[in-house]
C-alpha positions, 0 to 999 in steps of 0.5 A, spaced: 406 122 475 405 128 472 406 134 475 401 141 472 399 137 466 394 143 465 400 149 465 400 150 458 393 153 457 392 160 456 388 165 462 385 168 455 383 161 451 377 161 455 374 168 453 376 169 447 374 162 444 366 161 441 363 155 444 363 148 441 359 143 443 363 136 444 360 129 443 361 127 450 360 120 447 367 121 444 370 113 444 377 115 447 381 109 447 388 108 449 394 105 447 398 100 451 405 101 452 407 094 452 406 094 446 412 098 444 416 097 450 420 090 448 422 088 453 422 081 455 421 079 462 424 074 468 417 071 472 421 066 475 422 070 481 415 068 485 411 072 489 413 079 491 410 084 496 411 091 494 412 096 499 415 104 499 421 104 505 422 112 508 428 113 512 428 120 516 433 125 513 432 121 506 432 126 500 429 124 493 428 127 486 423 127 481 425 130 474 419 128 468 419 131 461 412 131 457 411 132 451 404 133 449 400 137 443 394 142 444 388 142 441 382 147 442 375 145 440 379 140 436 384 145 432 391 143 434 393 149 437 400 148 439 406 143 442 409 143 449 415 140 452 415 141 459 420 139 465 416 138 472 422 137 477 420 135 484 425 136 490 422 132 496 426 130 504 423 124 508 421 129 515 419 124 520 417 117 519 410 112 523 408 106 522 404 108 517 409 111 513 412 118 512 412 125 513 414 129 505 416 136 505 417 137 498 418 144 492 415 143 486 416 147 479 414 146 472 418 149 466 416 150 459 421 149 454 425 155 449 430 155 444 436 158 446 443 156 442 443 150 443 437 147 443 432 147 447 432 150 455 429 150 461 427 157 465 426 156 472 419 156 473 414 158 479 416 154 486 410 150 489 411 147 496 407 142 499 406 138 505 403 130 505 403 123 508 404 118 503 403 110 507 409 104 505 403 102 500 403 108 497 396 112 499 397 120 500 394 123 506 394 131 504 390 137 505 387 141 500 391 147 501 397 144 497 396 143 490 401 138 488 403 132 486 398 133 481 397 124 481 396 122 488 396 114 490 399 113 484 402 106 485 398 104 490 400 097 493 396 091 496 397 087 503 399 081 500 405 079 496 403 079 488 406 074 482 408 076 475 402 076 470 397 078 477 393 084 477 390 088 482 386 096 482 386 100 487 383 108 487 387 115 486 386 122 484 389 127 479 388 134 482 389 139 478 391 147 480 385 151 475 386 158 479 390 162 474 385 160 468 378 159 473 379 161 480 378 156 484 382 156 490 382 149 492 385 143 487 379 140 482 380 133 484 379 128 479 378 120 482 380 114 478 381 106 480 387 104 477 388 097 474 395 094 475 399 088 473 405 085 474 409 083 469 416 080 472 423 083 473 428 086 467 437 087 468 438 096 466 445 099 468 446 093 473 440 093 477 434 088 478 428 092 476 421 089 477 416 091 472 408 093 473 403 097 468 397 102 471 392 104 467 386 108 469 380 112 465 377 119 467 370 120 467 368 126 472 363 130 471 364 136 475 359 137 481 354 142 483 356 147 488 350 152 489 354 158 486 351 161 481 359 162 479 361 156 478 355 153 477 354 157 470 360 161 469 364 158 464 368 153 468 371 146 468 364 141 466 367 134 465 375 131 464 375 125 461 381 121 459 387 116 460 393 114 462 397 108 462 404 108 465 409 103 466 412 104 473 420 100 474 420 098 481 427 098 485 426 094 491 432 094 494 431 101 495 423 100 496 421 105 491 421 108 484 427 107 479 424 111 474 417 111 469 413 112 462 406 114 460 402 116 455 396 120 457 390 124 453 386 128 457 380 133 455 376 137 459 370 141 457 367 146 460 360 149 462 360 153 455 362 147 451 369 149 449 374 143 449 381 142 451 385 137 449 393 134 451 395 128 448 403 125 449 407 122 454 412 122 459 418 119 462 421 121 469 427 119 473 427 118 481 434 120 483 437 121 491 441 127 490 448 129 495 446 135 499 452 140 497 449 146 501 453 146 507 459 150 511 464 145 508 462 145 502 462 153 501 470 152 505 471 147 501 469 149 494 471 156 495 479 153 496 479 150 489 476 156 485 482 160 490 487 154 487 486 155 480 486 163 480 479 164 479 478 171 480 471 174 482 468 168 484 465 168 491 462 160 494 455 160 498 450 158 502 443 159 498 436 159 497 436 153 492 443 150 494 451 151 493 451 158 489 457 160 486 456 167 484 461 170 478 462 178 479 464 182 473 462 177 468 464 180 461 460 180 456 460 184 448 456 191 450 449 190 450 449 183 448 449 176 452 455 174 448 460 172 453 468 175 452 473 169 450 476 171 457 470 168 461 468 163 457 475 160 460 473 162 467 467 157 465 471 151 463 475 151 469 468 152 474 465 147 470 471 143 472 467 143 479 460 143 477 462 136 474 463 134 482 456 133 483 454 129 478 446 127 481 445 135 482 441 139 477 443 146 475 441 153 476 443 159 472 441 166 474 442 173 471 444 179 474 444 187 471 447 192 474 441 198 474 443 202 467 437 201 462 430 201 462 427 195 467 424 191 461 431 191 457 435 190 464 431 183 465 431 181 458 439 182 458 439 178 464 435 172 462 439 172 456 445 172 459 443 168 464 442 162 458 448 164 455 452 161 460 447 155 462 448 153 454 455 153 454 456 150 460 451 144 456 456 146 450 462 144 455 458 137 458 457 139 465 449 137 464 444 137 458 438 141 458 434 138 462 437 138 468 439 145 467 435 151 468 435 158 467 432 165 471 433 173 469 432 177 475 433 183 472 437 190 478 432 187 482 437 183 487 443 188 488 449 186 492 452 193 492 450 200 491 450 201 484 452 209 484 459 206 484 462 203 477 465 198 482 458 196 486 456 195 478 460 190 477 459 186 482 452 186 481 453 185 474 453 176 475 451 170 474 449 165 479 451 158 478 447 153 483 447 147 485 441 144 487 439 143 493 432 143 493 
């Protein structure tokens, strides 16, 4: 259920480190989330038989945030929160199960005005097969999802308090810190329980644990690089979750966990994270149409909103807002803009189940490293109001600079600068 748990190490960490030799014997015990979660459970609904169900067409969303602390050779070196989301459309369906093309991006958390916010991270598309039991058909070219046949469910029909254990894999992306090209797959057999059904927000949720141990030691290759550099020798760990099961709509509602996972390597350096994860699975409008473009287009004409064109983008329904004024030099948003957002925001909150992405534009004046600094910054100033106003939390929305990179007009004209200097406000598809 986690996406890139590993994106929080540095490539330098590696290198710079002196080597520490771990007691490989190291008990690493894991703590239940049943014994926080107080709940109570209905087991009077006898047997189910749990089953994924796909709908060609079908598109879905997973948005998880993890908070975790890192050690490094058993010194704390720094806490992270991270917020992975996944965007996935069912293509075709068998009788087996279904086609997935999903995009998959990790963020790491920053502090803006408001708190904590989310710069748009780097997309990772990927291509798989999942069956209606939950196994993953994938080729090795895709690094994500990083937890796959996670949950796995039996043929036959399952009571409260019963058990079964079926085999997954985390497969972890190390090519930014170790070069290898393909996932470093770890298996695992997973232990689940059935616990009963709860009541949340008017649904009937059935309720199961997972619990797995990770105890992998990396095979020999024949190369000498891998064999004696300084790479990945062992992942131990954990992980246990608990897993609210729609089974009105054959999938997940929504998840906890808490994990610790450590990885040594080759010359005894030591990677510790220890945390917990929460996630929610969410079926998403599709706003990126014609219709939508005429339609919203309409409404910022009605309400006299001047230099705010509607299309069709990369990510989803993009409004961009030309000749946003801020104070010289700075991402301070003048009190003339600042009611132009309250009345955008008026059709942001239309799409209640669909995240948010802003991204900032400069005109080209400055250095390069000023003009996507400004951008970013400005670009974060309006997600924060737009958090101010209510339209989203700092979770579902995102933020990107991209500097005079992306020009909409000739910047040898003041009014070509205007233009450019925007603000792109999307809503997202994918």
């Amino acid at each position: 259920m986690k996406l890139k748990r590993l994106t929080v190490l540095t490539a330098t960490i590696f290198f710079l480190l002196p080597a520490f030799s771990y007691e490989s014997s190291t008990a690493i015990n894991s703590t239940s989330l049943t014994d926080t979660a107080g709940e109570t459970y209905d087991t009077t609904g006898g047997a189910v038989t749990f089953a994924f169900q796909y709908k060609e067409g079908d598109s879905y969303r997973i948005l998880s945030t993890v908070n975790e602390d890192v050690y490094v050779n058993q010194v704390y070196d720094h806490t992270a929160q991270i917020v992975n989301r996944v965007s996935c459309e069912v293509s075709s369906i068998d009788e087996t199960g279904a086609m997935h093309s999903g995009t998959f991006m990790t963020s790491e958390s920053a502090t803006g005005a408001s708190g904590a916010h989310f710069e748009y991270g780097e997309d990772y598309t990927s291509t798989f097969h999942r069956s209606t039991n939950g196994t993953y058909t994938i080729t090795d070219e895709f690094f994500m999802p990083t937890v796959r046949d996670v949950p796995s469910f039996p043929d036959h029909a399952v009571a409260p308090g019963e058990s079964w254990t079926a085999d997954g894999s985390e497969a972890h992306d190390l090519r930014a810190y170790f070069g290898m090209e393909k996932p470093y797959i770890v298996p695992f057999t997973a232990t689940y329980t059935y616990l009963g059904t709860v009541t949340q927000d008017d649904k009937k949720l059935h309720v199961f644990t997972v619990s797995y141990s990770l105890s992998f030691y990396t095979p020999t290759t024949g190369s000498w690089y891998l064999d004696y550099t300084d790479n990945p020798a062992r992942m131990m760990g954990y992980s246990n979750q608990m897993i609210y099961w729609d089974a009105e709509k054959g999938a997940i509602d929504h998840y906890r966990e808490n994990f610790r996972i450590i990885m040594e390597t080759v010359y005894g350096n030591v990677f510790e994270f220890r945390g917990n994860a929460h996630a929610e699975v969410t079926e998403f409008t599709r706003t990126n149409t014609e219709e939508n473009v005429d339609s919203v287009q309409k409404q910022i004409d009605e309400m006299g909103i001047d230099n705010v064109t509607v299309k069709q983008g990369e990510k989803g329904l993009t409004l961009s807002v030309e000749d946003i004024k801020f104070a010289p030099d700075s991402a301070e948003l003048l009190p003339s803009e600042l009611e132009k957002l309250k009345l955008i925001a008026e059709i942001l909150q239309a799409f209640p189940d669909n995240d948010i992405l802003v991204s900032g534009h400069t005109a080209l004046a400055g250095t390069e490293k000023v003009r996507q600094r400004l951008s970013e910054e400005r670009a974060q100033a309006v997600a924060d109001y737009l958090i101010q106003l209510g339209v989203k939390d700092q979770y579902h929305i995102f933020t990107q600079g991209f500097g005079a990179t992306r020009p909409i007009a000739s910047n040898s004209t003041a009014a070509g600068k205007a233009k450019n200097r925007r603000v792109e406000i999307t809503i997202m598809d994918k």
